[in-house]
C-alpha positions as CSV (number, residue, x, y, z in Angstrom):
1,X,-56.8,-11.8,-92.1
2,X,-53.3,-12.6,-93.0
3,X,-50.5,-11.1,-91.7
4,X,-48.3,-8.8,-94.3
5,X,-44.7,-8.5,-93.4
6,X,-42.7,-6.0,-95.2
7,X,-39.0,-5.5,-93.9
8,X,-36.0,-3.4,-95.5
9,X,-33.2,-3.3,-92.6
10,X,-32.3,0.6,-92.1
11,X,-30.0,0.3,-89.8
12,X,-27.1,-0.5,-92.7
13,X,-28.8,2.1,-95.1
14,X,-26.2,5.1,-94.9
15,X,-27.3,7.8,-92.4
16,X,-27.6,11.2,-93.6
17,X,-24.4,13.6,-93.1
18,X,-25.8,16.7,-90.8
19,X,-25.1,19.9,-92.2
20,X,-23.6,22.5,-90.2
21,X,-25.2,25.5,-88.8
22,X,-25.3,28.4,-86.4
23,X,-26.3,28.2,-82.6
24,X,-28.6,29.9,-80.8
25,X,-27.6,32.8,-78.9
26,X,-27.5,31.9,-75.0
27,X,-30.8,31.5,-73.5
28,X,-32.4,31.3,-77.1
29,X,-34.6,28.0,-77.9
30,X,-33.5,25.4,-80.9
31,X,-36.6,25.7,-82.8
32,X,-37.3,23.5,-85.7
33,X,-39.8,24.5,-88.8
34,X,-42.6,24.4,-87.0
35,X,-41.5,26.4,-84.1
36,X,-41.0,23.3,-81.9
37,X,-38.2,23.5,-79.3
38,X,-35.8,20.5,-78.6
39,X,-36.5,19.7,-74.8
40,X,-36.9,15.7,-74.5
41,X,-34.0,13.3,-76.1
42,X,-34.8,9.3,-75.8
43,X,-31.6,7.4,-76.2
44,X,-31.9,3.9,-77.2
45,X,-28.9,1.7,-76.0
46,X,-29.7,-2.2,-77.7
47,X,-31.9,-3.0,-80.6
48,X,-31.8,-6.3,-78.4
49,X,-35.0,-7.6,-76.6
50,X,-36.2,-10.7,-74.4
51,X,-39.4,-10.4,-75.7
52,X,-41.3,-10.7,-78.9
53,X,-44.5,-8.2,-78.5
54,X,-46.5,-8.8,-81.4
55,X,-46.6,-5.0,-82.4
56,X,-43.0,-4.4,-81.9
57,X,-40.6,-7.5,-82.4
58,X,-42.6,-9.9,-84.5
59,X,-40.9,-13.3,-83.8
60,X,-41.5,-14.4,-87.5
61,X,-38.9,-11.4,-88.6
62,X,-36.8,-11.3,-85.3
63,X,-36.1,-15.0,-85.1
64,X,-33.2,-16.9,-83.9
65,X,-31.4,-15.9,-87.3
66,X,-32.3,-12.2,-87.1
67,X,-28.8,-10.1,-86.8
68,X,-28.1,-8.0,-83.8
69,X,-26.3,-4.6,-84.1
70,X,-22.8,-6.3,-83.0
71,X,-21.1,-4.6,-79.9
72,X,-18.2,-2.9,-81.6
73,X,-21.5,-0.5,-83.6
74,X,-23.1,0.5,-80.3
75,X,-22.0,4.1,-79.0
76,X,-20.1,3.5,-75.4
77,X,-21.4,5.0,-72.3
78,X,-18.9,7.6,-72.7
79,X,-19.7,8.6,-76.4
80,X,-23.5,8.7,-75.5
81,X,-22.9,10.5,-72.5
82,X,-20.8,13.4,-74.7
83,X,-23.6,13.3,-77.1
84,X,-26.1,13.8,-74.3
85,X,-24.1,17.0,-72.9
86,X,-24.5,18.7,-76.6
87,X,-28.5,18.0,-76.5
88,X,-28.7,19.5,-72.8
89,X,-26.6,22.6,-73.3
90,X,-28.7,22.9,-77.1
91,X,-32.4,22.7,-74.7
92,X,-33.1,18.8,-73.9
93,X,-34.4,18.9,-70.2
94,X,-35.7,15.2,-70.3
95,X,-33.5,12.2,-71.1
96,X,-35.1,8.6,-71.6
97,X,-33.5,5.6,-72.3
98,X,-35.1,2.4,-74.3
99,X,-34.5,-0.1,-76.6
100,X,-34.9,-3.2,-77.2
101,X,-35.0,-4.0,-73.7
102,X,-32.6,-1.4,-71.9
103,X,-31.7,-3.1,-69.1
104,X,-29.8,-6.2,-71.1
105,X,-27.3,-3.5,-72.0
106,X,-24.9,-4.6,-69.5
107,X,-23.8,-2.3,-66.7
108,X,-26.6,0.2,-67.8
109,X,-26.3,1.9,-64.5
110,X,-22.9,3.0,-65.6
111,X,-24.9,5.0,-68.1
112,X,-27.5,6.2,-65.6
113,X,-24.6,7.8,-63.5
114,X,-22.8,9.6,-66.2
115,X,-25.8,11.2,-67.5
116,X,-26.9,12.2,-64.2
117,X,-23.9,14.4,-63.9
118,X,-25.3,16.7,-66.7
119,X,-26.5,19.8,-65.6
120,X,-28.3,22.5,-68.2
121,X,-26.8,26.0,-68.6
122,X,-29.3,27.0,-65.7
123,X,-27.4,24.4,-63.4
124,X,-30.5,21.8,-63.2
125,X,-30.5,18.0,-63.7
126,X,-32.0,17.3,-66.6
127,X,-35.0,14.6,-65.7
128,X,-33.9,10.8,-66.4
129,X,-36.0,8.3,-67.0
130,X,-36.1,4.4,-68.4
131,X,-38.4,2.7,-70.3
132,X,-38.5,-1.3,-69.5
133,X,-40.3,-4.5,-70.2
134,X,-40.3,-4.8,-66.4
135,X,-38.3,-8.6,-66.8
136,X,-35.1,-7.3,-65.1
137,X,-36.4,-4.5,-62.8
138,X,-36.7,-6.5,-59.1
139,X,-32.6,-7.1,-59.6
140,X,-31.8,-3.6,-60.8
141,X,-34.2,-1.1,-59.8
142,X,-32.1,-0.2,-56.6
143,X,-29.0,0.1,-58.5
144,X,-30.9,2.6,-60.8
145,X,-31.7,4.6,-58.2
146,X,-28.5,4.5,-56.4
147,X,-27.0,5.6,-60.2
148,X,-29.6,8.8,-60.6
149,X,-32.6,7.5,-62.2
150,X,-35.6,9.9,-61.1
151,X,-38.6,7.2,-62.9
152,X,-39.1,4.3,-64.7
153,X,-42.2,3.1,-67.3
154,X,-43.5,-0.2,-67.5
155,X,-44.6,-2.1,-70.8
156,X,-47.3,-3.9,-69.5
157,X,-50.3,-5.3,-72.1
158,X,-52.2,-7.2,-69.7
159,X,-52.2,-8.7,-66.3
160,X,-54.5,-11.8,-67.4
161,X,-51.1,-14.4,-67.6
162,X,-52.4,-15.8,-71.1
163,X,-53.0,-12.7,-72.7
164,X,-49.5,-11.0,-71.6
165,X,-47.8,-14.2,-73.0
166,X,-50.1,-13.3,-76.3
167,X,-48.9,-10.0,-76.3
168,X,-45.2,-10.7,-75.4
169,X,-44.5,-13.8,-77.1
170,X,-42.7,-15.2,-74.2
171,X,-43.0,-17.4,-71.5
172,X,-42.2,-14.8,-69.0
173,X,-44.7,-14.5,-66.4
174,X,-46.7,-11.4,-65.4
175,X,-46.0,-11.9,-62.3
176,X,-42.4,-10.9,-62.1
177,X,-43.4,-7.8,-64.4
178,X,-45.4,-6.7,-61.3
179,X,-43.2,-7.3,-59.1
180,X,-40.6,-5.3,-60.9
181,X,-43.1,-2.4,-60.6
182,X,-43.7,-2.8,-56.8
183,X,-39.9,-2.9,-56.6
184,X,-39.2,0.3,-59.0
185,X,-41.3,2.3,-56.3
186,X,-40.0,0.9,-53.2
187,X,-36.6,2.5,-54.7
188,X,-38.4,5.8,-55.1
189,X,-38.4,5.3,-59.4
190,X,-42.1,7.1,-59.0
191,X,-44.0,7.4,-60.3
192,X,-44.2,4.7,-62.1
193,X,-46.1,4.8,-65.3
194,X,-47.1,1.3,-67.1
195,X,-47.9,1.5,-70.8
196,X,-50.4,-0.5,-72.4
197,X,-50.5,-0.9,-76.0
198,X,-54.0,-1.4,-77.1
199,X,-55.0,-3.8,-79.6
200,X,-58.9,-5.0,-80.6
201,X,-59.7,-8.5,-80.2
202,X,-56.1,-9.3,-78.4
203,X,-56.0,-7.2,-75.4
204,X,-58.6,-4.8,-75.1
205,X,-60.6,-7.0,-72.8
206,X,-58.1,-5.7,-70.3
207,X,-58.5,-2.5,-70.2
208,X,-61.1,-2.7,-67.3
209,X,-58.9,-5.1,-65.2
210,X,-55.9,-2.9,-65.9
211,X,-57.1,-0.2,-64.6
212,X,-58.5,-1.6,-61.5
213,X,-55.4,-2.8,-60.9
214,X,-53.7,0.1,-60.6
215,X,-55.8,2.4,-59.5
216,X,-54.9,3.5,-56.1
217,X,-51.7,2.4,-56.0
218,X,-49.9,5.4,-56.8
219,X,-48.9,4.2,-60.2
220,X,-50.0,5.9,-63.7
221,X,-51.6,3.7,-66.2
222,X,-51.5,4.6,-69.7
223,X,-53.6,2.8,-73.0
224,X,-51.8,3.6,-76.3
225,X,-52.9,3.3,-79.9
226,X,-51.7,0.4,-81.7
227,X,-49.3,2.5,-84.2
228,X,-47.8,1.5,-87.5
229,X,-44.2,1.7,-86.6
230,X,-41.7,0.4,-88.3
231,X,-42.5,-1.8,-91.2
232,X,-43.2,-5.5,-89.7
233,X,-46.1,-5.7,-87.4
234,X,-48.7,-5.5,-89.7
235,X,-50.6,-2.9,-88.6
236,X,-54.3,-2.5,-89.8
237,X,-56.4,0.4,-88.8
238,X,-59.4,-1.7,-87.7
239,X,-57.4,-3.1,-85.0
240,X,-57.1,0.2,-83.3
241,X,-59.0,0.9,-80.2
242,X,-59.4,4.9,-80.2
243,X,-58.4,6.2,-77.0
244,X,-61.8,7.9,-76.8
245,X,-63.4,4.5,-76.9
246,X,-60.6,3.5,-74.2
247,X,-61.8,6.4,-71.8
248,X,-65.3,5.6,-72.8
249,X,-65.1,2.4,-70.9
250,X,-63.4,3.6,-68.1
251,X,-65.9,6.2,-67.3
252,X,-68.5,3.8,-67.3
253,X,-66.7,2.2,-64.5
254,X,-65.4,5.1,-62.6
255,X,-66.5,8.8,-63.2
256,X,-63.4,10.5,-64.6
257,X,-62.1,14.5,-65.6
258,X,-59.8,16.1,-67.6
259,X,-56.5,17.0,-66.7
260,X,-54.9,19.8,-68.7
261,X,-51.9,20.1,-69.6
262,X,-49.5,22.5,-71.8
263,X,-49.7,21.8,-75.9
264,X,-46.1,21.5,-76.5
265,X,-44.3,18.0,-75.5
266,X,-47.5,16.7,-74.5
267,X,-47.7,13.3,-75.8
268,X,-51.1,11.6,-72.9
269,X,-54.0,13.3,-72.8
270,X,-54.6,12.7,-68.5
271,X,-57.6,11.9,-66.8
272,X,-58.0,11.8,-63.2
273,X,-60.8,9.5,-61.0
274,X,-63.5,11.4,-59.8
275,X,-63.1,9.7,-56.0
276,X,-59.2,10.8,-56.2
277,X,-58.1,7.5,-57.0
278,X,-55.3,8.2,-58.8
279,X,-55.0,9.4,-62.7
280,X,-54.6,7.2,-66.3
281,X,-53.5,9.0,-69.6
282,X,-54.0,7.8,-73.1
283,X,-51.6,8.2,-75.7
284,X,-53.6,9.1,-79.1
285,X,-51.0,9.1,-82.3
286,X,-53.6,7.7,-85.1
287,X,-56.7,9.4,-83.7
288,X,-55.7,12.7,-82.4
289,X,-52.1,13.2,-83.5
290,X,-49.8,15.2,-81.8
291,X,-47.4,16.7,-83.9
292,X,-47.7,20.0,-83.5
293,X,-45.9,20.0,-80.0
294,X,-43.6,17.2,-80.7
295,X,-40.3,18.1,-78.8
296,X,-38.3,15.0,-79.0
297,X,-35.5,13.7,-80.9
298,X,-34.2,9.9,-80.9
299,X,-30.5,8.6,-81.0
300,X,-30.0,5.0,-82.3
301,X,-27.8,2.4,-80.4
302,X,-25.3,3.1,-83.1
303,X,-25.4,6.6,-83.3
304,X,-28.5,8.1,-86.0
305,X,-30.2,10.5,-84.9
306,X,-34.0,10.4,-85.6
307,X,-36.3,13.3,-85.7
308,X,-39.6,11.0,-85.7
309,X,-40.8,8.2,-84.4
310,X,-42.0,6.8,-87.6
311,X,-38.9,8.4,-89.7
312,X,-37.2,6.3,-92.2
313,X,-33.9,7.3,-91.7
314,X,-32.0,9.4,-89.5
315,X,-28.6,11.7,-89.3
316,X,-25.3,10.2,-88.5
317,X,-23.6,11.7,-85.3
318,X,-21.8,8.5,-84.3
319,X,-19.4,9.5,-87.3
320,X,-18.9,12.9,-86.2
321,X,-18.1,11.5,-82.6
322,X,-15.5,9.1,-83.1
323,X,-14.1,11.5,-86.0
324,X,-12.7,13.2,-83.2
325,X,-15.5,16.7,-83.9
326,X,-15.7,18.9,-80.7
327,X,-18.5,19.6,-78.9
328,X,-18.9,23.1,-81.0
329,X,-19.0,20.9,-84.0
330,X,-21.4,18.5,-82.5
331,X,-23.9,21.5,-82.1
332,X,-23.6,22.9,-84.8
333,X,-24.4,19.7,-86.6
334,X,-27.4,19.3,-84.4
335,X,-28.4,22.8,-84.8
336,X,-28.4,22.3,-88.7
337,X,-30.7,18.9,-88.4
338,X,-33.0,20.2,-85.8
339,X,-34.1,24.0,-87.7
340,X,-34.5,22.0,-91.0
341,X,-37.0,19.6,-89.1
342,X,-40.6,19.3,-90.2
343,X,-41.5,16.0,-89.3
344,X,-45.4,15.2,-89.0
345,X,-46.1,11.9,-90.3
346,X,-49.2,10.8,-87.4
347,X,-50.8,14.5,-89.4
348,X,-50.5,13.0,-92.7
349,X,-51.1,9.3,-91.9
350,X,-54.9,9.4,-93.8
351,X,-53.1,10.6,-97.0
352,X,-52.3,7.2,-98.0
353,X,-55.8,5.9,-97.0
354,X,-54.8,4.9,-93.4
355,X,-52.8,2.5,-94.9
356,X,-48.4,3.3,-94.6
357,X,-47.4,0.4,-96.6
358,X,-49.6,2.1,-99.5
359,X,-46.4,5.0,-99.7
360,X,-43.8,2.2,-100.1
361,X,-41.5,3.6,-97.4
362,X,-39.9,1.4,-94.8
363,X,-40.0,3.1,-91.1
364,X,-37.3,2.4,-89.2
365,X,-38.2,-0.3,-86.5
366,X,-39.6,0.8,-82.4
367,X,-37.4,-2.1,-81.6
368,X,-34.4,-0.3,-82.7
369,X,-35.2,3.3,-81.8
370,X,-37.2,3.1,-79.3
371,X,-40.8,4.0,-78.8
């Protein structure tokens, strides 16, 4: 089948002007439409990346002549730092940040100290976590640490050499990858959790290896969907591998049971081995979406804010930052985009016949916001 590219860059489309609104009384959740509190905020510093995963950063639309957010657009450490003190005082108790590739944001650990100074109105630090291709993490994941990291995840497709270069487009081995994980828990980043996106007939061989792998080792291993973000991966549901299939095989292998967790801001559904070997989650957004207790919001290199993961455009803060607003203002903005949020696009994904190009909207891209 032929690969259909459809691409309409959103990052120069003009972001939405947030309205203004009251706060919360003290102690008193930010609840959006659906009764979903703001707790998690992932905060993507570069739309830049070393690699070209198939599903993410196709290399025949982020070529050599693709155009880069330019520095001068990026929010500083200090204006996403701000920004971050808003989200924790309005609920956020968990703050990742992705990309692109975060750690070729230079200095990122600059960041990583900063926001570890926040402290929620109850006087605890909000968890901080990273997201990473694993390329850079040997070199930096002291540093991390030292800075106020608490835990890293790993993108990680496969650990068979030629299928990771599949999957990554790159010539950069496997090897180092793991070694960036060994290295993330000897600096006490744990646990570590390694992502796998899941895609039939490319990788899903691995999914046995994978897992044997890790089990045991302390590490969390996750199998995610193959999702139709953004607009340029051409994304077909017959190359989705349920994550019921997914845990299928497994349990063939190794006898596994259910972990339960609570509905709101769960995103893996967790499984634990039978002989105490450890756990792996799957992530489920075609087959079983999750919606309901979505609790995060996403804040653009450059500023947007982003109520969904597969939104197709998002709120302009960066203007209200550098405009000189106060942090008051700031809330109140947030306030006003947050209670008017009904985002549930993995709900509704069947409406167009499970096929998102068939609604002729452009989703903004995971390389740019972050997945």
């Amino acid at each position: 089948m032929s690969k259909v590219i459809f691409f309409t860059d959103q990052r120069k489309a003009p972001g939405l002007s947030p309205a203004l609104a009251r706060l919360p009384l003290p102690g008193e959740p930010l609840l959006d439409t659906r009764e979903r509190p703001l707790r998690d905020l992932r905060i993507s510093v570069t739309d830049r990346c070393n690699f070209r995963c198939t599903y993410c950063m196709p290399r025949d639309v982020f070529d050599k002549h693709h155009e880069f957010l330019p520095h001068r657009d990026l929010l500083t450490f200090e204006e996403i730092a701000a920004a971050a003190r808003v989200f924790v005082a309005m609920g956020v108790r968990k703050i990742r940040l992705t990309g692109g590739e975060p750690l070729l944001r230079r200095n990122i650990e600059t960041l990583v100290a900063l926001l570890a100074e926040l402290r929620t109105p109850e006087g605890d630090k909000p968890e901080l976590t990273l997201t990473t291709n694993g390329s850079l993490l040997a070199r930096k994941a002291q540093a991390l640490k030292d800075a106020g990291l608490d835990r890293v995840t790993v993108s990680m497709d496969a650990l068979d050499a030629d299928v990771f270069a599949r999957m990554s487009d790159s010539d950069f081995p496997v090897t180092q990858v793991l070694e960036g994980i060994e290295a993330a828990a000897a600096a006490g980043l744990t646990p570590v959790k390694i992502n796998m996106v899941v895609r039939k007939g490319v990788n899903d061989d691995q999914i046995v290896p994978m897992a044997r792998h890790f089990r045991g080792s302390g590490h969390i291993l996750r199998f995610i969907e193959y999702m139709d973000v953004g607009s340029t991966n051409g994304w077909n549901m017959a190359e989705v591998v349920p994550s019921a299939d997914v845990v299928a095989r497994l349990a063939q292998v190794w006898p596994l049971r259910a972990l339960h967790d609570e509905g709101m801001g769960r995103v893996a559904e967790r499984w634990a081995y039978a002989d105490g070997a450890g756990e792996v989650g799957v992530i489920s957004s075609v087959t079983h979406a999750f919606c309901g207790g979505c609790t995060r919001a996403r804040l653009s290199p450059e500023g947007r804010l982003f109520l969904c993961l597969f939104a197709t455009q998002g709120h302009d803060l960066r203007a209200l930052i550098r405009g000189g607003a106060d942090e008051t203002r700031l809330a109140q903005a947030l306030a006003g985009i947050w209670q008017a949020r009904g985002d549930n696009y993995s709900e509704h994904r069947a409406d167009a016949g499970a096929d998102p190009r068939a609604t002729g909207e452009h989703k903004i891209e995971m390389s740019y916001i972050g997945g």
